[in-house]
Structure formats: structure tokens, C-alpha cells
KEROKE-485001 format. One record per residue (C-alpha): residue in three letters; residue number from 1; z negated, x, y negated. Coordinates in steps of 0.2 Angstrom, whole numbers. Layout:
N
Ala NUM Z X Y
...
***
This chain:
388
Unk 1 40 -70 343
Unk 2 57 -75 349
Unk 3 63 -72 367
Unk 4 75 -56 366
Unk 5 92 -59 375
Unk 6 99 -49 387
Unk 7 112 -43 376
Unk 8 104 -39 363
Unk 9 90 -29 378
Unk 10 107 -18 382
Unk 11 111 -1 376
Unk 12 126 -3 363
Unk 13 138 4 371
Unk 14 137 -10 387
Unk 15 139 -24 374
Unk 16 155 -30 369
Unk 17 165 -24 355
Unk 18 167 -40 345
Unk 19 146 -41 349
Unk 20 142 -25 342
Unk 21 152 -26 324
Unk 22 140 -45 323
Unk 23 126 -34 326
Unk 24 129 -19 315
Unk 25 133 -35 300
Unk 26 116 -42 305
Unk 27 107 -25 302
Unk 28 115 -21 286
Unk 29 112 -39 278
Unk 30 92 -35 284
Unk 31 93 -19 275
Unk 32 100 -26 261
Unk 33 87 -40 261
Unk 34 71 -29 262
Unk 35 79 -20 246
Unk 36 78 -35 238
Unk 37 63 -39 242
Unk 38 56 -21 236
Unk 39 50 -21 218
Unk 40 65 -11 209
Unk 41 60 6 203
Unk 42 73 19 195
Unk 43 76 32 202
Unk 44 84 38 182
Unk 45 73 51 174
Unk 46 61 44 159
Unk 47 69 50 143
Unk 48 56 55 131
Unk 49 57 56 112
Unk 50 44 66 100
Unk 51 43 54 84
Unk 52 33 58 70
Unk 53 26 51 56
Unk 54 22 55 41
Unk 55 7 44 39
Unk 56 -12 49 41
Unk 57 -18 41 59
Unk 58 -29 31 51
Unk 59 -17 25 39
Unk 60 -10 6 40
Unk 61 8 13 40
Unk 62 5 24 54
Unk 63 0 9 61
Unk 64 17 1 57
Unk 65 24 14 63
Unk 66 17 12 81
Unk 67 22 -4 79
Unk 68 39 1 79
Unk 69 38 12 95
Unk 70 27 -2 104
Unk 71 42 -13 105
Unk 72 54 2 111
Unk 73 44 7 122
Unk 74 40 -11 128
Unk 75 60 -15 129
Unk 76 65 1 136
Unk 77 56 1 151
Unk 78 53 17 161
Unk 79 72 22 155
Unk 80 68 29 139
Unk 81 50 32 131
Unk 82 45 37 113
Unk 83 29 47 110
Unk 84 23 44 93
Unk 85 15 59 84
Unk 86 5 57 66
Unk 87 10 67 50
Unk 88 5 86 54
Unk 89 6 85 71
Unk 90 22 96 70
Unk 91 26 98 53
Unk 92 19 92 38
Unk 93 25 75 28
Unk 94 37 83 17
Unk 95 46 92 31
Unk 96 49 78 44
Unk 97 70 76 37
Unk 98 72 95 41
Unk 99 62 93 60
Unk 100 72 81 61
Unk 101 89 88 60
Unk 102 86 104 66
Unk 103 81 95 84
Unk 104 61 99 80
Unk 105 57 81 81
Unk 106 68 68 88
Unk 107 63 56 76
Unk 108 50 49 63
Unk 109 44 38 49
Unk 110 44 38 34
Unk 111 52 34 16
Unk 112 69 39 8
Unk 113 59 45 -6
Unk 114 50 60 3
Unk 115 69 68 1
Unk 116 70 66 -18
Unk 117 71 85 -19
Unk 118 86 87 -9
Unk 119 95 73 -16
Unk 120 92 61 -30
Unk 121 102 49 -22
Unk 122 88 48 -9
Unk 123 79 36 -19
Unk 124 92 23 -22
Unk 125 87 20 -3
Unk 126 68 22 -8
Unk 127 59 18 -24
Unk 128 76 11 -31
Unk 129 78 4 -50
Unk 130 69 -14 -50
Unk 131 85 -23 -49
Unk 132 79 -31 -35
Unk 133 70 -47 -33
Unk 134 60 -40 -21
Unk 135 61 -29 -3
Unk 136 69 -42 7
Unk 137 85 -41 -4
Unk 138 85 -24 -5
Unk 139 86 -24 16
Unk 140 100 -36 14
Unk 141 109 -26 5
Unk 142 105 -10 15
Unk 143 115 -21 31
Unk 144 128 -33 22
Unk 145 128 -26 7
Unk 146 138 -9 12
Unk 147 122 0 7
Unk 148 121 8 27
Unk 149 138 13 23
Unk 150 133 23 7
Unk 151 118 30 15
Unk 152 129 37 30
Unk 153 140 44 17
Unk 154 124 53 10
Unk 155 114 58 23
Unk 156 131 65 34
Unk 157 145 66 23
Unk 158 137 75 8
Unk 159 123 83 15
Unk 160 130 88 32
Unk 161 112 82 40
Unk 162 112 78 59
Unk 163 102 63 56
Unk 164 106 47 57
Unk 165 93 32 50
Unk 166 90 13 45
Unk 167 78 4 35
Unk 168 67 -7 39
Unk 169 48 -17 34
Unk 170 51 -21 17
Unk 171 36 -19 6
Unk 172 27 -28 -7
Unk 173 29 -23 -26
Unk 174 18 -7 -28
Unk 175 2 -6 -39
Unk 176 3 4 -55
Unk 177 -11 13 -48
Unk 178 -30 22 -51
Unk 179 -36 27 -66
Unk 180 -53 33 -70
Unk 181 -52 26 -88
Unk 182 -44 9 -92
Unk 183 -26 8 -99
Unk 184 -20 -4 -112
Unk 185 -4 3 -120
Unk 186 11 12 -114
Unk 187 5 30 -125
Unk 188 -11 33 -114
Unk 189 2 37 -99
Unk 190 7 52 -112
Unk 191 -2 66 -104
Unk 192 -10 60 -88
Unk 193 -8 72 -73
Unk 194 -2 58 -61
Unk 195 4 56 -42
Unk 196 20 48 -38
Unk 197 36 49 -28
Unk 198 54 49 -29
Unk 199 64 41 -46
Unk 200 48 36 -51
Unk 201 45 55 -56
Unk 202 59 55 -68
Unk 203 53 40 -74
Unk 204 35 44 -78
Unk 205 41 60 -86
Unk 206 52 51 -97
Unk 207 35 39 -100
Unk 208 27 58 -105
Unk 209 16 59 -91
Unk 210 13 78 -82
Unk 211 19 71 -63
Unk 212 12 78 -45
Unk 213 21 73 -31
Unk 214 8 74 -17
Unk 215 10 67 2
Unk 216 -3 50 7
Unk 217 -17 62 13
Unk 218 -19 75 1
Unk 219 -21 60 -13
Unk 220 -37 54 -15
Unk 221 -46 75 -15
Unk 222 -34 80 -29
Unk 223 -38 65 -40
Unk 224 -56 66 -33
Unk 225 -58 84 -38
Unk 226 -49 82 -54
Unk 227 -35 90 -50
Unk 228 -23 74 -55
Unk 229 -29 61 -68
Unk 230 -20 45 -59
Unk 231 -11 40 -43
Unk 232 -2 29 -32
Unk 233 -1 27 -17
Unk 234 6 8 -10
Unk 235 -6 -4 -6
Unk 236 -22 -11 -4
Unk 237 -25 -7 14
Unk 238 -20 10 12
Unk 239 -26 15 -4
Unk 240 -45 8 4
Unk 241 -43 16 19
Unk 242 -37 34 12
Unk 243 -57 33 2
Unk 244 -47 28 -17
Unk 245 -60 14 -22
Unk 246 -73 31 -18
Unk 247 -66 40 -34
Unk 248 -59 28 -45
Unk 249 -64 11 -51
Unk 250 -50 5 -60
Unk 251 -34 -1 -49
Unk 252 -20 -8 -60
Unk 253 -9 -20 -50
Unk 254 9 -24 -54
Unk 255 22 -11 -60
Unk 256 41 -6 -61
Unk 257 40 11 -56
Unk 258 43 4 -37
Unk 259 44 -13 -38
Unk 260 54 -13 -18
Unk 261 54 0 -5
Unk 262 56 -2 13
Unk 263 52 12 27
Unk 264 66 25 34
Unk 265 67 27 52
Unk 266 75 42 55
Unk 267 84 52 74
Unk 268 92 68 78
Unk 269 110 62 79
Unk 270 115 73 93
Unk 271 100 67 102
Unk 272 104 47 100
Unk 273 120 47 102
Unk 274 118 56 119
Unk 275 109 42 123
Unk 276 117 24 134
Unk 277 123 12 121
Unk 278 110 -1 125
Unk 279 95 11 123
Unk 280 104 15 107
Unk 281 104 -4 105
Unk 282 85 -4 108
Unk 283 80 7 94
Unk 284 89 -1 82
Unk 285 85 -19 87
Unk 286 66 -15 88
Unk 287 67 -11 71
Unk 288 74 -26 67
Unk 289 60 -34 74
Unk 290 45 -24 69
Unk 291 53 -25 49
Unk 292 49 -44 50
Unk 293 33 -41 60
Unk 294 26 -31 48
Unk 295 31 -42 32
Unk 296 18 -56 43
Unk 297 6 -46 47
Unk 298 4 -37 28
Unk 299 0 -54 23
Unk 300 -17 -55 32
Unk 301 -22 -38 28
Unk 302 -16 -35 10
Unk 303 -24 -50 5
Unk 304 -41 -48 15
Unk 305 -40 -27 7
Unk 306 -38 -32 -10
Unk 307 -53 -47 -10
Unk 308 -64 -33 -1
Unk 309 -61 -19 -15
Unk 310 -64 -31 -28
Unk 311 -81 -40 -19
Unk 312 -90 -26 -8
Unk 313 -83 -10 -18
Unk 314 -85 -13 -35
Unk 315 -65 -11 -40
Unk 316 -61 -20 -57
Unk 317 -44 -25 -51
Unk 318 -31 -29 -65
Unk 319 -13 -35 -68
Unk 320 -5 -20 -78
Unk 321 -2 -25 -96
Unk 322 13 -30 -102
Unk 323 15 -16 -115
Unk 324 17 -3 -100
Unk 325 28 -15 -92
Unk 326 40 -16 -104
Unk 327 41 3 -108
Unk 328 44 6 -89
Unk 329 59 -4 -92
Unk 330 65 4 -108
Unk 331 63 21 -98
Unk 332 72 16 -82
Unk 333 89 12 -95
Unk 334 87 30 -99
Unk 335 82 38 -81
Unk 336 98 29 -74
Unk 337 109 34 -90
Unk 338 104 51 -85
Unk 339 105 51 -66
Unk 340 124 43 -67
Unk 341 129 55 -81
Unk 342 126 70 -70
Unk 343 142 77 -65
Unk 344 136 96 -61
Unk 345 142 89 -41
Unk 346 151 76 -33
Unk 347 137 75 -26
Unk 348 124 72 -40
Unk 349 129 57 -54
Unk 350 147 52 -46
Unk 351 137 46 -28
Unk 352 123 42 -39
Unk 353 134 28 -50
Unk 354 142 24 -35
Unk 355 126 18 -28
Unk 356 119 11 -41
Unk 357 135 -1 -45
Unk 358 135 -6 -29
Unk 359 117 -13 -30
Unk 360 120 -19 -46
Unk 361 134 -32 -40
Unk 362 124 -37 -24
Unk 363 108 -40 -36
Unk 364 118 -49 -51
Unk 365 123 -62 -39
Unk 366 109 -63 -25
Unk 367 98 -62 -38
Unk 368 105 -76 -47
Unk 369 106 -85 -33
Unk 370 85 -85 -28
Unk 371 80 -86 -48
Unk 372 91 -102 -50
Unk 373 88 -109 -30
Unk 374 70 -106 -28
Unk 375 57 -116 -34
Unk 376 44 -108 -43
Unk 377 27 -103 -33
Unk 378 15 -101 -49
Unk 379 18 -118 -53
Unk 380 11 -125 -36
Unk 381 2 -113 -34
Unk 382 -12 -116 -49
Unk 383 -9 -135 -45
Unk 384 -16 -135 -28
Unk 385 -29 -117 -31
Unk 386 -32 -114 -48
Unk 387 -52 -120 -54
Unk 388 -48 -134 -68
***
């Protein structure tokens, strides 16, 4: 230990003046070095957010879902903290966009479609016309595109909701679905009792077929107890994990009805904006980055799903045929003929069109653009994999 000078020994008042002011400097430069050397803790209060899903707990996309809170949490520190609550926790699937704005919830995930009811427009943003060449450009267009702008104008300007959203994780092309019987042409859809969402209702019933919209997990009981003849759900890991392969053998991969979708991520607007920008800036940009984390990690566990169903669970796994195809196509002409010849509101066909014609230019010429620049996988593909 150092030896303690006499002046410094002295009460304060028998040390010099100029002395003194060098010794009160000296203590608050110590004082200001122990805080810096103390671990910095905020003394702000943790701002929490209830964020629902509207995904079964054990469904894949909930897991997406966690994803997305994972990195705001992770990003946010002990500033802001988001609780994540699966579908039913506080309202049911269907309900989340009216939790939502009335300040029930402060958030959740889900899909545009889920508000088909409300608006038809919501499925522009959802299980939109297969104009697009695949999710990825239909996300593009979402955020260069002006597609954010016209969802704005939607949700805020025509509806008057107190929500505000972005997409995110753009999803593979959806299967045509499970069927207890096979299906060869396009006149065995006339008929069936069959579960679907968003546009794609209008345009199975313009296909003839009786449509049930039903949320993920009340699916796989209603075709299970015959209430519905065929379903739909997404994808492999989902429709195996929700019990599908346990009712029905026949899963027809392949299909217009939603060739693109992506997931909605919805907030109170009151609520967010109340909130800094940069924590503003952390929801939006986490995700960003759960959107491309999720097209990685579908990869592994689509693929590994699909093999499974086929090899441990007896599922005879088909490409839909071509017939259906093409009458899904004939019938999406008439849907959207329909849907932007609706003039009962501005808010019906005239934001309809205005939609659509916006995706139609971005699609015509990004389209163009991947069909002429990429080269084709199917060609490499069977050179290096397919048995000869």
C-alpha cells in the first residue's frame, strides 16, 4: 500500500484551495472509473409484448414463428421482450387481426388469407393469383415493388384497422392436397367437400367443389370424421405432424390454387409506434432475418418430411395431373375477371384491380427476367441424380 501524505491525512478544510479542486477531480474520475468497470444494467423498464400465433404448438410454423421472436428478443436485450403465445391461447386463429387491433394482443403470426372474410383484397397479400414465379418474388415486390404501400392502403386507409404489418418467410408451392380416393381429372373436384383458404375458395367453387375453410388444427378431425372429403393445409412437415398421413393416403403434390404465399406479421399500431425507433427497427429487421432463415431451414425438413411419409407411412405421393392443372388456370381467369369487376365499393373490385395490375407489371418483367436468365434445374438435375 502507498504511503499516505500529510496533505492528503488533513481534514479538507486545512488543505489548500487549489489542492482540494485536484482532489475532488481525482475522486470523480474514480467514480467514474468504477462505473465503467461495473457490468451496465438499465435501469429502463422491460417492455413486454403478447404475440400470438395462429399456429398449433406443435406445428412447424409455430415454430417459425418462435423463430421470429428468438431474434427480437435476442436483439432487444432486456429493453423490449416479446412473449410468444400459440393459437387459442387468447383467441382463436381466425380472431387474431381483431385482438390485434383492438389492443387484445400486441401482435401475432399469421397469413393475409385468414382475413379473406373481411376483405378480398387480403389475399392478394396471401394466396395471390400464380403470377409469381415463386415466394421470393412475391416478397420483392411486397418491399420494392410498392406492394407495402398498397397493403397500408388496405389494412389502414380502407379498413380503418389499428394494425400495422409485413411479410416475411416466403413458402414453397403448396400441395393440392389429401384425398381419400385418387384424382385423375379436373370433374372429380365437382362435388368434394374440401378445406381451403383465402382466393383459393372462389376458385375451388368456380372448380364446383362444396369449400370448408377450416383453421390448421381443426383439419385433420373433420376430414378424419368425414365431415370434409379433401384438404390442404401447406406442407410436408405440417400436414405430418397435424396426424394427415393417419386419415388419408393419397397426397397430391403440385397445384395453382397457392402456388406463393409468405407469413403476415402483424402489431397494434398504437402499441409500436409508441415504441423507440430503433426497437421499432428490431422488429422489422428480425423479420428480415428469420424470412431468409426459414427458406434454409424448410429445405432440411420439407425434404426429410416428404421421404418419411412416403417410406415409413405408407403415403402414395403424386405430382397432380396435368388436366387439374390446367382447369385451375382456366378458373383463376374467371375468379380475377370476377373479383376486379366488383364495383359494389371502392373498396371491393377498384383496390382489387389496383392490386392485381400492380403485381401483373412487377411479374411480367421480373418474371421475364428469371425464365430467360436462369438456367434450368431439371436438366442438371437428372444429369447428376436421376437412375439411367
Amino acid at each position: 500500500m502507498s504511503e499516505i501524505t500529510q496533505s492528503e491525512s488533513r481534514p479538507e478544510s486545512e488543505v489548500p484551495a487549489g489542492r482540494r479542486g485536484l482532489l475532488k477531480a481525482g475522486a470523480v474520475t474514480a467514480a467514474g472509473a468504477a462505473v465503467l468497470m461495473t457490468p451496465q444494467v438499465s435501469r429502463a423498464q422491460t417492455v413486454t409484448l403478447r404475440f400470438q400465433s395462429t399456429w398449433p404448438q406443435r406445428d412447424i410454423f409455430h415454430e417459425f414463428a418462435q423463430d421470429y421472436v428468438t431474434r427480437v428478443n435476442n436483439l432487444a436485450g432486456n429493453r423490449l421482450r416479446v412473449e410468444l403465445l400459440a393459437a387459442g391461447a387468447v383467441v382463436g386463429a381466425f380472431q387474431l387481426l381483431d385482438a390485434v387491433h383492438s389492443g387484445t394482443l400486441d401482435g401475432g403470426h399469421g397469413v393475409a388469407a385468414y382475413w379473406f372474410g373481411r376483405n378480398k383484397a387480403f389475399s392478394l397479400f396471401g394466396t395471390t393469383p400464380p403470377w409469381f414465379g415463386d415466394a421470393n418474388q412475391m416478397l420483392g415486390w411486397f418491399y420494392y415493388g410498392g406492394g407495402e404501400a398498397l397493403y397500408k392502403e388496405l389494412l389502414v386507409d380502407t379498413l380503418r384497422l389499428n394494425v400495422v404489418g409485413f411479410m416475411s418467410g416466403p413458402m414453397p408451392t403448396q400441395p393440392l392436397g389429401w384425398f381419400r380416393n385418387p384424382i385423375e381429372r379436373a370433374e372429380q373436384i365437382r362435388g368434394l367437400r374440401y378445406r381451403t383458404v383465402g382466393l383459393a375458395t372462389d376458385l375451388y367453387q368456380e372448380m364446383g367443389a362444396a369449400v370448408v375453410a377450416l383453421p390448421g388444427g381443426e383439419i385433420v378431425p373433420a376430414l378424419e370424421r368425414g365431415v370434409i372429403d379433401a384438404a390442404e393445409f401447406n406442407n410436408p412437415s405440417s400436414d405430418r405432424v397435424l396426424g394427415f398421413p393417419d386419415v388419408a393416403k393419397n397426397f397430391y403434390i403440385q397445384s395453382y390454387h397457392q402456388a406463393v404465399e409468405c407469413f403476415e406479421i402483424l402489431w397494434n399500431k398504437g402499441k409500436i409506434e409508441g415504441l423507440p425507433a430503433e426497437q421499432q427497427a428490431i422488429l422489422r429487421t428480425s423479420a428480415e432475418a428469420a424470412s431468409a432463415d426459414m427458406s434454409w431451414k424448410l429445405q432440411d425438413r420439407y425434404s426429410r418430411d416428404l421421404l418419411a411419409m412416403a417410406q415409413q407411412q405408407g403415403v402414395n405421393v403424386r405430382a397432380t395431373p396435368r388436366p387439374i392443372l390446367d382447369a385451375q388456370l382456366q378458373a383463376w381467369d374467371r375468379v380475377i375477371a370476377k373479383m376486379e369487376g366488383d364495383n359494389s365499393s371502392p373498396a371491393n373490385g377498384p383496390l382489387f384491380k389496383k392490386i392485381c395490375d400492380s403485381q401483373r407489371e412487377w411479374c411480367a418483367r421480373v418474371g421475364n427476367f428469371f425464365l430467360r436468365y436462369q438456367v434450368s434445374p431439371v436438366v442438371s438435375y437428372n444429369h447428376f441424380f436421376a437412375r439411367r
